[in-house]
N, C-alpha and C positions, 0 to 999 in steps of 0.2 A: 437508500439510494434507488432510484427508479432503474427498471431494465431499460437496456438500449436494445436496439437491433440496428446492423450493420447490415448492407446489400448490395452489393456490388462485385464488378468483375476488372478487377485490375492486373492486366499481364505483362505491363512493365516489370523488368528486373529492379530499375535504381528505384522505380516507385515505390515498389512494395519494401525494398530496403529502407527508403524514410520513414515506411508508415511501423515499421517495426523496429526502427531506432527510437522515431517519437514515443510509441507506447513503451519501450526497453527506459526510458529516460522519463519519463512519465513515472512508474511504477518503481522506480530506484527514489524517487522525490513521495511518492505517497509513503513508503515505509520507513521514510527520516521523520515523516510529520505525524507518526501515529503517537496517541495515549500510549507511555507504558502500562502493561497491567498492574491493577488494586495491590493493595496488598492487606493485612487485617491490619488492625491499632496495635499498639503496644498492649503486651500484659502487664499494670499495675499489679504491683505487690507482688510481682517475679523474687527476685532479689533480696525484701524489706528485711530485715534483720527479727 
Protein backbone atom coordinates (compact mmCIF):
# COMPACT_ATOMS: atom_id res chain seq x y z
CA UNK A 1 0.00 0.00 0.00
CA UNK A 2 1.62 3.30 -1.00
CA UNK A 3 1.93 6.09 1.72
CA UNK A 4 -0.43 8.96 1.57
CA UNK A 5 0.26 12.46 2.94
CA UNK A 6 -2.74 14.54 3.94
CA UNK A 7 -2.28 18.62 4.20
CA UNK A 8 -4.58 20.69 5.13
CA UNK A 9 -6.25 23.03 7.56
CA UNK A 10 -9.78 22.40 8.42
CA UNK A 11 -11.50 24.24 11.25
CA UNK A 12 -14.94 23.45 10.84
CA UNK A 13 -16.40 21.40 13.73
CA UNK A 14 -19.22 19.42 11.48
CA UNK A 15 -16.40 19.12 8.87
CA UNK A 16 -13.95 17.55 10.58
CA UNK A 17 -16.72 15.38 12.28
CA UNK A 18 -17.48 13.72 8.53
CA UNK A 19 -14.04 13.34 7.89
CA UNK A 20 -13.76 11.11 11.01
CA UNK A 21 -16.94 9.37 10.75
CA UNK A 22 -15.88 8.48 6.91
CA UNK A 23 -12.40 7.17 8.09
CA UNK A 24 -14.35 5.54 11.54
CA UNK A 25 -16.63 3.64 8.78
CA UNK A 26 -13.98 3.21 6.52
CA UNK A 27 -11.79 1.20 8.76
CA UNK A 28 -14.84 -0.77 10.58
CA UNK A 29 -15.45 -2.09 6.53
CA UNK A 30 -11.52 -2.85 5.99
CA UNK A 31 -11.50 -5.29 9.13
CA UNK A 32 -14.68 -7.32 8.00
CA UNK A 33 -12.72 -7.67 4.50
CA UNK A 34 -9.39 -8.94 5.99
CA UNK A 35 -7.78 -12.70 5.22
CA UNK A 36 -8.20 -14.72 8.49
CA UNK A 37 -4.78 -15.76 9.61
CA UNK A 38 -3.03 -19.35 8.02
CA UNK A 39 -3.13 -21.91 9.84
CA UNK A 40 -0.64 -25.14 9.45
CA UNK A 41 -2.39 -28.59 7.52
CA UNK A 42 -3.54 -31.25 9.36
CA UNK A 43 -1.25 -33.79 10.98
CA UNK A 44 -1.62 -37.16 9.09
CA UNK A 45 -1.13 -40.08 11.05
CA UNK A 46 -2.18 -38.20 14.37
CA UNK A 47 -4.78 -40.66 15.43
CA UNK A 48 -3.89 -43.87 12.90
CA UNK A 49 -4.40 -46.78 14.88
Amino acid sequence: MAEKLFLACVEDPLVIRQILDHLKTKEEADKQTRIPPGRAPPQLGLFDA
